[in-house]
C-alpha positions in Angstrom: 16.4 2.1 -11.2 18.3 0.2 -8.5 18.7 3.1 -6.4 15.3 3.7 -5.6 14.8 -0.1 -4.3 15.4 1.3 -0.7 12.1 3.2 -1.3 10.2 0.8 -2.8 10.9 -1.4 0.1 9.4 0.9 2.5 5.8 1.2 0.3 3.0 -1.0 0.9 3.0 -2.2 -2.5 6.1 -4.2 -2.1 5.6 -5.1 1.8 7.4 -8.2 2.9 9.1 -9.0 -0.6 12.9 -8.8 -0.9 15.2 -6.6 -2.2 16.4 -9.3 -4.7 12.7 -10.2 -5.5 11.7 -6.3 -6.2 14.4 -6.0 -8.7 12.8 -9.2 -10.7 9.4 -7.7 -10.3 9.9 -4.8 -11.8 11.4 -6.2 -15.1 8.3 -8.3 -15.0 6.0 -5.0 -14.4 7.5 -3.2 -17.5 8.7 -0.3 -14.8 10.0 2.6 -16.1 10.7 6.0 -15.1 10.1 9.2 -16.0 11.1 12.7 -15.3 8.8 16.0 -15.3 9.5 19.7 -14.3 7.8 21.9 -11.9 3.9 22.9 -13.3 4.3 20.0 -16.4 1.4 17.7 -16.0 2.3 14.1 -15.6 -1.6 12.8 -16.5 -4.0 14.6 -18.5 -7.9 14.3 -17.5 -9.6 12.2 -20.6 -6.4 9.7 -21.2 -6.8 6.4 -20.4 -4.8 4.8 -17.7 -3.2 1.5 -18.0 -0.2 2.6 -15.5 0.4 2.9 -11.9 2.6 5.9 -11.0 4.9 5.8 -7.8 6.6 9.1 -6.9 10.6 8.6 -6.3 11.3 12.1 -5.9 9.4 15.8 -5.6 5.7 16.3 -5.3 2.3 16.4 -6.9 -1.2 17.0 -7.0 -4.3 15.2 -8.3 -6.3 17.8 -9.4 -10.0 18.2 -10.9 -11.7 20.6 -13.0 -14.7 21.7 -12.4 -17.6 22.4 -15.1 -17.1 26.5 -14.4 -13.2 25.9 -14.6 -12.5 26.1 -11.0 -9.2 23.7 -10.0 -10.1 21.5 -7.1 -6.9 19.8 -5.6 -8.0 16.2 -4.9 -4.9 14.7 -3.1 -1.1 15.7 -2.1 1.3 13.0 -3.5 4.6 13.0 -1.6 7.5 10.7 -1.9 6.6 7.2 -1.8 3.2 7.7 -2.7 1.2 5.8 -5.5 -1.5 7.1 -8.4 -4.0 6.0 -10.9 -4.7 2.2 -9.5 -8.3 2.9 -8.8 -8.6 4.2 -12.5 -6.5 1.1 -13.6 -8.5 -1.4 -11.9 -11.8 0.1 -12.8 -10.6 0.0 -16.3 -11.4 3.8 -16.7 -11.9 4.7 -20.5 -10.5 8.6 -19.4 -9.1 9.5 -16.4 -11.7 12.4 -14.4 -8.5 14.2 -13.1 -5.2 15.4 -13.7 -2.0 14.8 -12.1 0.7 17.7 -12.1 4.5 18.2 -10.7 4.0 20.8 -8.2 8.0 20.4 -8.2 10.6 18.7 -10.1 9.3 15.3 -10.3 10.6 11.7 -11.0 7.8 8.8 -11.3 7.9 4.9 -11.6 5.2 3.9 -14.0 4.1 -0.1 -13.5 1.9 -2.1 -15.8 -1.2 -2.7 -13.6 -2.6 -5.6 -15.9 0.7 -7.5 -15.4 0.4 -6.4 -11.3 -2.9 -8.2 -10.9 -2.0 -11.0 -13.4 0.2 -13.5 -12.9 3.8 -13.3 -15.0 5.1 -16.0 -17.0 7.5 -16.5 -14.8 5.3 -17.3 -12.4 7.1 -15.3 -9.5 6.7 -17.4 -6.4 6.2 -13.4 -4.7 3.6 -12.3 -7.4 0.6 -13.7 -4.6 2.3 -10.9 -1.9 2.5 -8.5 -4.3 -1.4 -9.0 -5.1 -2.4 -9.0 -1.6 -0.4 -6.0 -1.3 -2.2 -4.2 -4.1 -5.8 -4.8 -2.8 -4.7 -3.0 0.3 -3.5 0.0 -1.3 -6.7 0.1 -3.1 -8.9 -0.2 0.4 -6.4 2.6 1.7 -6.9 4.8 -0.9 -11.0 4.3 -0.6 -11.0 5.4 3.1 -8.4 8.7 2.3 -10.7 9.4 0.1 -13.9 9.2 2.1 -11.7 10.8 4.9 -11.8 14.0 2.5 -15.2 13.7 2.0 -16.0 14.3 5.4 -13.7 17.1 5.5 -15.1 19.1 2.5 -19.1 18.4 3.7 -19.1 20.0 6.9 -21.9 22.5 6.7 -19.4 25.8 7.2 -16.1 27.2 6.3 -14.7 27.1 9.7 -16.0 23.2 10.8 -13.8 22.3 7.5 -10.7 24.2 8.8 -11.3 22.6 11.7 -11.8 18.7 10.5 -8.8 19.3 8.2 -6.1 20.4 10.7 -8.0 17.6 13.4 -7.2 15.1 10.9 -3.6 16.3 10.1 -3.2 16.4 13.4 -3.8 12.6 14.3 -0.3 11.7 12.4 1.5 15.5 13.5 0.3 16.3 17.0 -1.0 19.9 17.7 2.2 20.9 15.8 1.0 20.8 12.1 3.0 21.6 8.2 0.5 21.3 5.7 1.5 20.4 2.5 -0.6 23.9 0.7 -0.3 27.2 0.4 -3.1 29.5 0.7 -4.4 29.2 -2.6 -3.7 25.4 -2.4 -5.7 25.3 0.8 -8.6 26.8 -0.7 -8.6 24.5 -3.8 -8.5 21.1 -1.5 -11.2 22.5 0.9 -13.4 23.5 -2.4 -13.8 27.7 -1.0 -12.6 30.8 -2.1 -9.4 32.0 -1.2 -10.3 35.3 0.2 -13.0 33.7 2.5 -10.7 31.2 4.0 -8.0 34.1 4.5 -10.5 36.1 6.4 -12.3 32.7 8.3 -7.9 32.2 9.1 -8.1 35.1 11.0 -11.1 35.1 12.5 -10.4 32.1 13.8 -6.6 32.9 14.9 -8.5 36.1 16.7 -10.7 33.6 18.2 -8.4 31.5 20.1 -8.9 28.4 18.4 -5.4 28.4 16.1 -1.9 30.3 15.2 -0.3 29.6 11.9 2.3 31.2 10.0 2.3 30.3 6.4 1.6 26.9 6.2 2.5 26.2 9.9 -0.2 26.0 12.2 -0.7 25.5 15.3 -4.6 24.1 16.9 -4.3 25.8 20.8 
């Protein structure tokens, strides 16, 4: 567990709070880690979440069902990236989405109750750490209305466009997103086959180049 304290460092969660400190916390946390493989789901839609997930290694998506089956991707978690507070902090009896490896996966799973509660220690850090957490929480609120915007513009092509516009604020013109096609479809909310053809239209257009999932807004 020590090895990963570098990253943990570098995460919002554990902002200004030392090396030495973090490794006390996370007794105090109950962390623990796990391992999954690539496609094994690491949280089931319907379970109730009492646990934070951070991602040490590989990838994975939050993903929803719809009522017709179709598999909406709601969020790309990369290294260093955190899951399930919202559900922990509204006390969620089942979890409305799922959380799957896309790769092979490791995760650091932390007792939210015992992040927002004092330990009986009574770390002299456990106020940053707190502080820290409320901020993830606002964060997360605003990526998530960020997406929102995204996926409610009125046609195919405007939500190409706001999705690669907002990539583009952190990546320049320049942009890796982290899909595939059918990926891509599934975040947007459209059919695969439409945004392959709206791709090409738009590539034919002038407005973008791409080559898998490189792209390119000219």
């Amino acid at each position: 567990m020590k090895s990963y304290i570098s990253l943990l460092e570098k995460i919002k969660l554990f902002d200004e709070i030392s090396e030495e400190d973090i490794i006390t916390m996370l007794t105090c946390l109950n962390a623990k880690i796990d391992n999954y493989k690539k496609g094994q789901f690491i949280l089931m839609a319907g379970t109730k979440v009492e646990n934070i997930g951070i991602v040490l290694e590989g990838q994975a998506h939050i993903i929803k069902e719809s009522m017709e089956g179709e598999r909406i991707i709601i969020s790309v978690l990369d290294k260093g990236d955190y899951f399930a507070e919202a559900l922990c902090c509204a006390v969620v009896e089942a979890s409305p989405v799922s959380v799957q490896a896309i790769n092979d996966t490791k995760i650091m799973f932390l007792n939210f109750s015992r992040i927002l509660h004092t330990c009986p220690n009574s770390c002299l850090f456990h106020t940053k750490l707190i502080e820290n957490m409320l901020f993830v929480l606002a964060s997360k609120n605003l990526t998530l209305q960020n997406r929102m915007d995204i996926i409610t513009q009125k046609t195919l092509r405007l939500k190409v466009l706001s999705y690669l516009n907002f990539l583009s604020d952190k990546q320049g013109n320049k942009i890796i997103i982290p899909f595939n096609r059918e990926g891509l479809a599934d975040f947007l909310c459209v059919d695969r086959s439409s945004l392959s053809h709206e791709l090409s239209r738009m590539k034919e257009d002038g407005l973008i180049e791409f080559y898998k999932n490189k792209f390119e807004i000219l």
